[in-house]
C-alpha positions as CSV (number, residue, x, y, z in Angstrom):
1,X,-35.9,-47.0,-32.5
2,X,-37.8,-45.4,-35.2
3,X,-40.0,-48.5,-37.3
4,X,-39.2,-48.3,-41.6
5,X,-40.9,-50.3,-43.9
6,X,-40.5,-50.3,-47.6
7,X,-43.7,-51.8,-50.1
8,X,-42.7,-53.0,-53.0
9,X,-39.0,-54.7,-53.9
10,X,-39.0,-53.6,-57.7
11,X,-36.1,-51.4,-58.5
12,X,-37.1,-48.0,-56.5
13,X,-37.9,-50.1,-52.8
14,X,-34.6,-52.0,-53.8
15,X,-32.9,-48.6,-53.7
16,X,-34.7,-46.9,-51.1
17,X,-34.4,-50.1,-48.8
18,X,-30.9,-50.3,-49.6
19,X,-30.3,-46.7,-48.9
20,X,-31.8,-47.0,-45.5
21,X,-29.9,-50.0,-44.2
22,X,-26.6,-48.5,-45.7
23,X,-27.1,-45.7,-42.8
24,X,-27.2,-48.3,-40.5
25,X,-31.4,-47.9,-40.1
26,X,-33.5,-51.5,-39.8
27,X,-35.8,-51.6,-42.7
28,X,-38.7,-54.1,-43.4
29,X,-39.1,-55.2,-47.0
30,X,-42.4,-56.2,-48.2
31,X,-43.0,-58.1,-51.8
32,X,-45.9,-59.7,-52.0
33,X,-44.3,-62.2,-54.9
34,X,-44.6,-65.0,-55.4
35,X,-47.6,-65.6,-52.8
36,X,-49.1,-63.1,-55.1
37,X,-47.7,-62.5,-58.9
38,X,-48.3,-60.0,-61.1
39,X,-49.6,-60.3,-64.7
40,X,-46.0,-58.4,-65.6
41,X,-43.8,-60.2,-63.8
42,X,-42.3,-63.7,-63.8
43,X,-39.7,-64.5,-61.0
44,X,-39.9,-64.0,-57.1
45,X,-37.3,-62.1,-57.4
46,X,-36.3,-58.1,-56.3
47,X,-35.8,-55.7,-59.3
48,X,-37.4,-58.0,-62.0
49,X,-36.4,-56.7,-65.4
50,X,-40.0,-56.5,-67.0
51,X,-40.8,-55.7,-71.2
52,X,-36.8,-54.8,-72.0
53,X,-33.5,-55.2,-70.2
54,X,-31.9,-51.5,-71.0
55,X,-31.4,-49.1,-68.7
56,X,-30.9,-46.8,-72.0
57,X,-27.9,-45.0,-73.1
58,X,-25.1,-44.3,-71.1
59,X,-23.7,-41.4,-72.6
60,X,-23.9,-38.7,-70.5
61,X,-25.5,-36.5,-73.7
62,X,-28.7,-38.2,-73.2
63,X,-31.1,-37.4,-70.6
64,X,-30.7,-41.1,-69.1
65,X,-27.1,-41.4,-69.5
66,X,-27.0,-38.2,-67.6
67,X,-29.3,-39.6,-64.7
68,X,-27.2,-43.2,-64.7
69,X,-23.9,-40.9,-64.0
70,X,-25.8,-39.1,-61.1
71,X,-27.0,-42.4,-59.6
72,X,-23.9,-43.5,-59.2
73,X,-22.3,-40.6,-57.6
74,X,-25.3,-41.4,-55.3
75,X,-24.1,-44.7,-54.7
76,X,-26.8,-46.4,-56.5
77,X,-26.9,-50.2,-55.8
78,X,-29.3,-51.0,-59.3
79,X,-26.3,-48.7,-61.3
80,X,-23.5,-51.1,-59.4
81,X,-25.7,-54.2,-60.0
82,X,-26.4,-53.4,-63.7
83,X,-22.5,-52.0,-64.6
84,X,-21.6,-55.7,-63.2
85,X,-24.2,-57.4,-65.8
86,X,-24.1,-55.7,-68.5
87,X,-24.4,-57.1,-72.0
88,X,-23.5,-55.6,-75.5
89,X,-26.1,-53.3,-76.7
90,X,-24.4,-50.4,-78.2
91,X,-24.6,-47.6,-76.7
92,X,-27.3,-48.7,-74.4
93,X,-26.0,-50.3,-70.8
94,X,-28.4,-53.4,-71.1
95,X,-28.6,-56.3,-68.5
96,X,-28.4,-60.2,-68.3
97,X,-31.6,-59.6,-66.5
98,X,-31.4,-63.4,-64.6
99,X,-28.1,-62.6,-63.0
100,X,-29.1,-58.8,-62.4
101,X,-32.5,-59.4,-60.1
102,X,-30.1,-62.6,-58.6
103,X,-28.1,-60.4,-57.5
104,X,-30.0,-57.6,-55.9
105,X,-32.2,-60.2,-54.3
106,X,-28.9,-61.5,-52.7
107,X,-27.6,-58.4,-51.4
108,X,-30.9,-57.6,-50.0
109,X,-31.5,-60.3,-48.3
110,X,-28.1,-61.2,-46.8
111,X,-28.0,-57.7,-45.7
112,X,-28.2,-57.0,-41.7
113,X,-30.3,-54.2,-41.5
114,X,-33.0,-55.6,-44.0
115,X,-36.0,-57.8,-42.4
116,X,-37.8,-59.3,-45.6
117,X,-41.6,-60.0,-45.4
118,X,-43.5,-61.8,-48.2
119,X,-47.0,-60.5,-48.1
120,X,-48.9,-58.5,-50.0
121,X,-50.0,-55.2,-48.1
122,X,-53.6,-54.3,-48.2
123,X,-53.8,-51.7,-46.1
124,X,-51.5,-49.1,-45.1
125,X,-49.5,-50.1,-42.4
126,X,-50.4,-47.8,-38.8
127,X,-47.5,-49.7,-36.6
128,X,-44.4,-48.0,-38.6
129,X,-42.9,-44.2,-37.7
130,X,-42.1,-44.0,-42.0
131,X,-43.4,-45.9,-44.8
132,X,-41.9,-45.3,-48.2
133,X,-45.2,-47.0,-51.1
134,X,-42.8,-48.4,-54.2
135,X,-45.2,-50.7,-55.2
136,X,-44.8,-49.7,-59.1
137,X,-47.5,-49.3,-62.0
138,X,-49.3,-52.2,-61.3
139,X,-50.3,-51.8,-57.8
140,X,-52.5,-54.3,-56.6
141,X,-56.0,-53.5,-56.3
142,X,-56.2,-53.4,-52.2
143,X,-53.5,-51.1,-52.1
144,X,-54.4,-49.0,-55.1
145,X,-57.9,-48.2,-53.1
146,X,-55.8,-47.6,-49.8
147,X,-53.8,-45.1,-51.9
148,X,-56.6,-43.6,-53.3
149,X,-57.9,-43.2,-49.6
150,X,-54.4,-41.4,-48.8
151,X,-54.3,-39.2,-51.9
152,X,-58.1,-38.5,-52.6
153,X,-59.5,-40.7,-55.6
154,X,-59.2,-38.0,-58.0
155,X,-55.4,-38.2,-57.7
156,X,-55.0,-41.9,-58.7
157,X,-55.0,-42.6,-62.6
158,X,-55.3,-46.4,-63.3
159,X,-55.1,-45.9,-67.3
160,X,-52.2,-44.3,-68.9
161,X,-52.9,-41.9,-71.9
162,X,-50.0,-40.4,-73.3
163,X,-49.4,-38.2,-76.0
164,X,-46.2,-37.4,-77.4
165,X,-43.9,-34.7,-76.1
166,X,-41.2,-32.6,-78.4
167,X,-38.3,-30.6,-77.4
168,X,-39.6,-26.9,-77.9
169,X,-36.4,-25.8,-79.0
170,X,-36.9,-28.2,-82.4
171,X,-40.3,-27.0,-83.6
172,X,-40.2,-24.8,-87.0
173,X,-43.0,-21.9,-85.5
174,X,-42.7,-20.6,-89.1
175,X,-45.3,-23.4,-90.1
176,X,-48.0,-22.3,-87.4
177,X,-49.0,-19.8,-84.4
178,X,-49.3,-19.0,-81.6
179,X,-52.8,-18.8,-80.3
180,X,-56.4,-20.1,-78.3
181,X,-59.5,-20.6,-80.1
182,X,-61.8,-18.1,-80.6
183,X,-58.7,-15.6,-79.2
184,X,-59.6,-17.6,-75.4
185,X,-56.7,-17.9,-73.6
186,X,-53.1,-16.1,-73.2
187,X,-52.0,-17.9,-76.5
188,X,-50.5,-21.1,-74.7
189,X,-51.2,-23.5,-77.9
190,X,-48.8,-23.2,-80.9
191,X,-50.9,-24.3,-83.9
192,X,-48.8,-26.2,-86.5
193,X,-50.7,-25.9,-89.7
194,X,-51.3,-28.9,-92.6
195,X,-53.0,-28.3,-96.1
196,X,-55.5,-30.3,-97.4
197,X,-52.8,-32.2,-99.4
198,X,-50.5,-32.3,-96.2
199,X,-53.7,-33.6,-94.3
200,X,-54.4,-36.4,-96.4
201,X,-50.9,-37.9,-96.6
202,X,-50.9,-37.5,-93.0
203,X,-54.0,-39.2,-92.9
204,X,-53.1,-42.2,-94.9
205,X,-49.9,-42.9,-93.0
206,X,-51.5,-42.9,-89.6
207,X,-54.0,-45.1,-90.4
208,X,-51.6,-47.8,-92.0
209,X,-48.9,-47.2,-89.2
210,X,-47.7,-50.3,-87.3
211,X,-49.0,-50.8,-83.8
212,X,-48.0,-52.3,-80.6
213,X,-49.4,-55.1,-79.7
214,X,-51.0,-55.3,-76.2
215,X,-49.5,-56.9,-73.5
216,X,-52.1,-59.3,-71.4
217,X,-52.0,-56.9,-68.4
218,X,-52.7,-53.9,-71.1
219,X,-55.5,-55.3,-72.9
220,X,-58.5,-52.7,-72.3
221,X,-61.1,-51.6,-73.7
222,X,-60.8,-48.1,-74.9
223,X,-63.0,-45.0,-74.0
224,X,-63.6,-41.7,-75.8
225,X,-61.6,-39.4,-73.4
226,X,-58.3,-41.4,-74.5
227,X,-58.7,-43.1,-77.6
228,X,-55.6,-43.7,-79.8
229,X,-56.0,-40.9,-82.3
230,X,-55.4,-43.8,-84.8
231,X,-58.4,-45.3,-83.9
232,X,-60.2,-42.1,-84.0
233,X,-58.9,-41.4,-88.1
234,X,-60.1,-45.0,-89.1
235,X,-64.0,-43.8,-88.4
236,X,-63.5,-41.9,-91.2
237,X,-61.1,-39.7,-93.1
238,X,-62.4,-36.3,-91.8
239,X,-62.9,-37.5,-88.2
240,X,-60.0,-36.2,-87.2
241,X,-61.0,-32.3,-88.1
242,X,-63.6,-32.4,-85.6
243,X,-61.5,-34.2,-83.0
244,X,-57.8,-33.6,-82.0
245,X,-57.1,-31.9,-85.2
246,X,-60.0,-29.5,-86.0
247,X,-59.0,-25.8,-86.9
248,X,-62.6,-24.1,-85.7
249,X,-62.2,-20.8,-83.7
250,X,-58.5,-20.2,-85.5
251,X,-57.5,-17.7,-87.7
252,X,-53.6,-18.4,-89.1
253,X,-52.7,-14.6,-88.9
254,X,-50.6,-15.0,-91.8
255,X,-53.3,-15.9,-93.9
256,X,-56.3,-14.1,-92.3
257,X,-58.1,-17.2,-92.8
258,X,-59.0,-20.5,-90.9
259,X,-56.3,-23.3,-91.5
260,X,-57.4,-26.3,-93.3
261,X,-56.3,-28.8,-90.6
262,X,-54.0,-28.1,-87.2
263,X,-52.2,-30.0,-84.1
264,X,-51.7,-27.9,-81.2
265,X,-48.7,-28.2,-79.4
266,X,-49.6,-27.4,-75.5
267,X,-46.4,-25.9,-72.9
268,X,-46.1,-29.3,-70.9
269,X,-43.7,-27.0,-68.6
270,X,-43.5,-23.6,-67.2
271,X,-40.6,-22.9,-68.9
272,X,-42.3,-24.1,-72.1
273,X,-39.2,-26.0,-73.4
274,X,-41.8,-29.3,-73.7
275,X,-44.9,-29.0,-75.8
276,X,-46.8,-32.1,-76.2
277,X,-48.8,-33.1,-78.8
278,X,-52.5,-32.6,-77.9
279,X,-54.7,-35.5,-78.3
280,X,-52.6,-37.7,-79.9
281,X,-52.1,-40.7,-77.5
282,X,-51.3,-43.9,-79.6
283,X,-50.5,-47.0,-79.9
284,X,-48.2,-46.3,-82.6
285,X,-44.2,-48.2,-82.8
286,X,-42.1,-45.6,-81.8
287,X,-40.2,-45.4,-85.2
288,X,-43.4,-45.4,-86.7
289,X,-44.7,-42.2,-84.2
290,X,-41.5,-40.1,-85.1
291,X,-41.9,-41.1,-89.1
292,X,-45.5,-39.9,-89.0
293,X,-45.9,-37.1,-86.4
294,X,-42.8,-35.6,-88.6
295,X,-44.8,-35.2,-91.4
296,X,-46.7,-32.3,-89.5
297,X,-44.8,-29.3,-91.5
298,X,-44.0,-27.8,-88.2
299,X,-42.2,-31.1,-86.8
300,X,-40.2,-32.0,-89.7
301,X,-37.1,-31.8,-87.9
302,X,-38.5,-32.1,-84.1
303,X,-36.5,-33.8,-81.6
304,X,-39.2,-36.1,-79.6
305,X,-38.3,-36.7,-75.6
306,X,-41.2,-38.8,-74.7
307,X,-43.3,-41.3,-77.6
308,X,-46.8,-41.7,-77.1
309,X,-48.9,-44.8,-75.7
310,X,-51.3,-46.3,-73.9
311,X,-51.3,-48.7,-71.0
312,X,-52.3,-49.5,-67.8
313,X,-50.2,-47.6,-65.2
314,X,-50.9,-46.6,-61.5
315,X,-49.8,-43.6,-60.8
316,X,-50.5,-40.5,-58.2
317,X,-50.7,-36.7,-59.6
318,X,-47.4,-35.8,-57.7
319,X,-48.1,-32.5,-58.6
320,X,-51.3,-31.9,-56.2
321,X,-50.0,-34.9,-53.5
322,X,-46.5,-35.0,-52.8
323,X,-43.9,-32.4,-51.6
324,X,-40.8,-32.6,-53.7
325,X,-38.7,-34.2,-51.1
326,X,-41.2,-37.4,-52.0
327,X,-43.2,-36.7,-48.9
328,X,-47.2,-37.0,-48.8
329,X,-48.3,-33.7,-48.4
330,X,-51.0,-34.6,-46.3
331,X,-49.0,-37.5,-44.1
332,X,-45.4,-36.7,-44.0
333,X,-44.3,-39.3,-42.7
334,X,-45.7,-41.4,-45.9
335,X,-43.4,-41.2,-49.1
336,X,-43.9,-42.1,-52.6
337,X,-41.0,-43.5,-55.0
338,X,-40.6,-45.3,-59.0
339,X,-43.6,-45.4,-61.2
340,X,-46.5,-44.9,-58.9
341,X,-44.9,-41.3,-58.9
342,X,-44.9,-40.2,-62.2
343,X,-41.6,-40.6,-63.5
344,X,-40.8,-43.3,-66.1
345,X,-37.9,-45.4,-67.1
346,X,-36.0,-48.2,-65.2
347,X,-33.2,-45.2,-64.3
348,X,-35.9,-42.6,-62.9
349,X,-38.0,-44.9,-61.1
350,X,-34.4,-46.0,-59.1
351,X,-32.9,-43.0,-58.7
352,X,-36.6,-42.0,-56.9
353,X,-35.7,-44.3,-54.5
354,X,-32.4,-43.2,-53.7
355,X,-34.0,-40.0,-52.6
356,X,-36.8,-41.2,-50.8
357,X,-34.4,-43.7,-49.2
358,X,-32.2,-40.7,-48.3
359,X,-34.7,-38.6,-47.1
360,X,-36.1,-41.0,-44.5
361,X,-32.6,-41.6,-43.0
362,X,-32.0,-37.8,-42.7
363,X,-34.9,-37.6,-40.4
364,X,-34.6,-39.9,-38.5
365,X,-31.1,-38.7,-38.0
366,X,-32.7,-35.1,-37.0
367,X,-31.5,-33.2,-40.2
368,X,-34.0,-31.9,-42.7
369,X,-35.2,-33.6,-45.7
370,X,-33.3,-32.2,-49.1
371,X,-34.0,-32.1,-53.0
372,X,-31.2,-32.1,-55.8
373,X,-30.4,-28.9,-57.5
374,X,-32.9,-28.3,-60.8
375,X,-29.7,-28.6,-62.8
376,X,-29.5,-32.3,-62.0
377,X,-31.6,-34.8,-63.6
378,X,-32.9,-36.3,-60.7
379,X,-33.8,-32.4,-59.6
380,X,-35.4,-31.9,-63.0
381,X,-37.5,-34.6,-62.8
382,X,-38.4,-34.4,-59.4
383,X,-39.1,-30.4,-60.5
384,X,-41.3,-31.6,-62.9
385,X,-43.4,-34.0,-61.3
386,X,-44.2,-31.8,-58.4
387,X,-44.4,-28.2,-59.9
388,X,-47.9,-27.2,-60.2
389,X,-49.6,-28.2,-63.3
390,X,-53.4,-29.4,-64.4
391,X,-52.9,-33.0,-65.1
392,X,-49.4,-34.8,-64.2
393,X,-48.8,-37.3,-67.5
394,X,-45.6,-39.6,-66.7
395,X,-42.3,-37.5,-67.7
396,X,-38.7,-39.8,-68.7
397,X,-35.7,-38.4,-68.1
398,X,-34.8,-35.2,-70.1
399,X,-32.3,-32.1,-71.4
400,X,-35.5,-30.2,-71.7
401,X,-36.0,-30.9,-68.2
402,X,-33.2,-28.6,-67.1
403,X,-32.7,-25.0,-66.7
404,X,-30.8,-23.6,-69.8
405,X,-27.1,-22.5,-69.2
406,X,-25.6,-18.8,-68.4
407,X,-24.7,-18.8,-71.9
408,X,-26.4,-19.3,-75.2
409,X,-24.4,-22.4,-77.3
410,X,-26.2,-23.1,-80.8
411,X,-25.0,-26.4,-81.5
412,X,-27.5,-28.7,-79.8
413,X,-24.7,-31.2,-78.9
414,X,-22.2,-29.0,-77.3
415,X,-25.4,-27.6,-75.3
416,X,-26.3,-30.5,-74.0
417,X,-22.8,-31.3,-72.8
418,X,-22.4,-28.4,-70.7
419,X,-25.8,-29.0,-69.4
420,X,-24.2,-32.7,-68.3
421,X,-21.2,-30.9,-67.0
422,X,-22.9,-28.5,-64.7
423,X,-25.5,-31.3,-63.7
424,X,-22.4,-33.5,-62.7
425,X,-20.3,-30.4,-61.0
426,X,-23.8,-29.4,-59.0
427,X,-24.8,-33.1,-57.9
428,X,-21.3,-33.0,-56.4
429,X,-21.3,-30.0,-54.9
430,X,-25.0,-30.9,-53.3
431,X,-23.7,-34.2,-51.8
432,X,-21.2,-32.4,-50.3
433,X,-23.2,-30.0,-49.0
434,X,-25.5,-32.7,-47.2
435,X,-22.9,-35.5,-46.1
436,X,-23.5,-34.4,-42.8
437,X,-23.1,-38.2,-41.5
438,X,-20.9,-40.7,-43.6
439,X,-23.3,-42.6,-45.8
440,X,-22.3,-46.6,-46.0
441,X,-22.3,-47.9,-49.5
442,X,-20.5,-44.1,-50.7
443,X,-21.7,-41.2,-52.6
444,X,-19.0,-41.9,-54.8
């Protein structure tokens, strides 16, 4: 009998060890709480709620709605967990967080097929047939190095940098161009252009914008490569048009001149319906990001599906390591799911798990491992984080992530509810399509 173990009991190695047993496969847990705590959490227990107890929205017109609904065709114990909990929060499916992790802890370890070990794992275990590494963004610092062994330093970030990302589809390309400086390039930046007088009120609000307080475990001290562009615009009022913002080497071709000030948006995806916001990590509030990055002419009315910020957060560059059925490209019999992956967001980092969960069952049960349709969530996501790119920065869950429809729709909403549809109608037909062997716990 194949050996299984699962590191890390947060909410993607709840998933993933749940998934396994469910198929009737003996799984060992390890959580290295409370023998060893970390500066985020506060309990012993499995799926600790950490920073906010929302899962998001659950309407299906937003990108984690959308994934929630999947999940539970998938017969996600964290969705059945957290339906059972759930508090008021509007239109968000929040969590008595307590009862939640209670629960999950319970199921886990009353369940048959799960072996629980509390120890922290320093080195990658060599006595198991499939390991599946959940061990979140704040991987301890003996497994971080054994990781970085695995996956070649270079592919291990320890810092989190991230600048804000826009749905392409909401930009206003009348107030900027296309283009590289000094005509470098095959025009992948669009240049949203600011007067002097559009500069300076920019300026001014930046600078004066509410922050974020760090967290204990976030506390760092900041170095050039990723400083909060509000940090960089209080060194002085023209800092930022030699930094992130300077218009050298750019001609606006409407003009025939150089633009007083610019941000370049940069294609975060091959389809270019993302464009992030270059240089412009921050520690900004979130309300206070989308008040002041939509006073850039060209983002008046931009729709923004990831907020900028900066924070310590382990994580691999999926991109260059893993295969997008979660499997280390180098050791396939080594898998990656939550956080540590790339994806972000209490629903994404589950849902992760799910598959890698799935995926390690299927081959031990002789059938190949699979990958959701791109039209799903969970396929977009996983799309994203290992399609080929430069530099892999942490992607929540999306409509921009998925493939546009057959048909064009203008109205934003209605597009975005046939995007839902088909993502529901293909999950379906993909579980279908793999229930080769009855799956205890349902696909729904």
């Amino acid at each position: 009998m194949e050996k299984v173990a699962v590191i890390g009991a947060g909410l993607a190695g709840s998933e993933a060890a749940y998934r396994l047993a469910n198929e009737g496969i003996k799984v060992d847990l390890y959580e290295m709480r409370p023998k060893k705590m970390t500066p985020a959490h506060r309990t012993d227990k499995f799926a600790e709620i950490v920073c906010s107890n929302s899962f998001g929205s659950f309407e299906i017109g937003t990108g984690s709605g959308l994934l929630k609904q999947e999940m539970r065709l998938l017969g996600s114990l964290i969705m059945k967990v957290a339906d059972r909990y759930k508090v008021p929060a509007g239109s968000a499916l929040a969590v008595d967080r307590e009862k939640f992790s209670q629960e999950i802890t319970q199921i886990l370890e009353s369940h048959p097929n799960i072996n629980i070990i509390r120890e922290e794992v320093k080195e990658i275990p060599e006595n198991y047939d499939y390991i599946i590494i959940a061990t979140g963004p704040l991987t301890s610092e003996s497994l971080s190095k054994e990781i970085q062994r695995l996956t070649g330093s270079e592919y291990l970030y320890f810092y989190d940098a991230i600048a804000p990302t826009v749905d392409a589809e909401t930009v206003d390309y009348s107030k900027g161009f296309w283009g590289d400086r000094y005509g470098k390039g095959t025009g992948d930046y669009f240049n949203c252009v600011l007067t002097k007088q559009e500069y300076e009120r920019f300026y001014e609000e930046l600078i004066n914008g509410e922050q974020v307080p760090l967290k204990d475990f976030e506390k760092a001290v900041y170095f050039e490569g990723c400083l909060p562009i509000e940090e960089i615009a209080r060194r002085g009022k023209e800092t930022l048009l030699y930094g992130p913002m300077k218009p050298v080497g750019l001609t606006d071709p409407k003009t025939g001149k150089r633009p007083y000030a610019v941000v370049q948006l940069r294609k975060e995806n091959r389809e270019g319906t993302l464009l992030s916001l270059v240089g412009f990590q921050t520690k900004l509030k979130y309300p206070e990001q989308k008040r002041i990055f939509r006073l850039i002419p060209a983002l008046e009315n931009a729709t923004f599906v990831r907020l900028g910020s900066i924070h310590r957060n382990t994580f691999i560059q999926s991109q260059k390591v893993l295969l997008p059925t979660l499997q280390l490209k180098k050791k396939p019999n080594i898998f990656f799911a939550g956080q540590i992956t790339g994806v972000e967001g209490y629903a994404a980092s589950s849902a992760t798990g799910i598959l890698a969960g799935l995926n390690v069952a299927r081959i031990i049960k002789g059938l190949n491992p699979v990958v959701p349709p791109k039209t799903t969530m969970l396929g977009g996501l996983i799309n994203y984080i290992t399609t080929p790119k430069e530099e892999l920065q942490p992607m929540n869950p999306n409509f921009a992530l998925l493939p546009e429809l057959d048909i064009k729709i203008k109205d934003k909403r209605k597009r975005k509810e046939e995007k839902a549809k088909r993502a529901i109608q293909d999950m379906r037909k993909w579980l279908e399509q793999i229930k080769t062997v009855e799956v205890g716990g349902g696909f729904g």
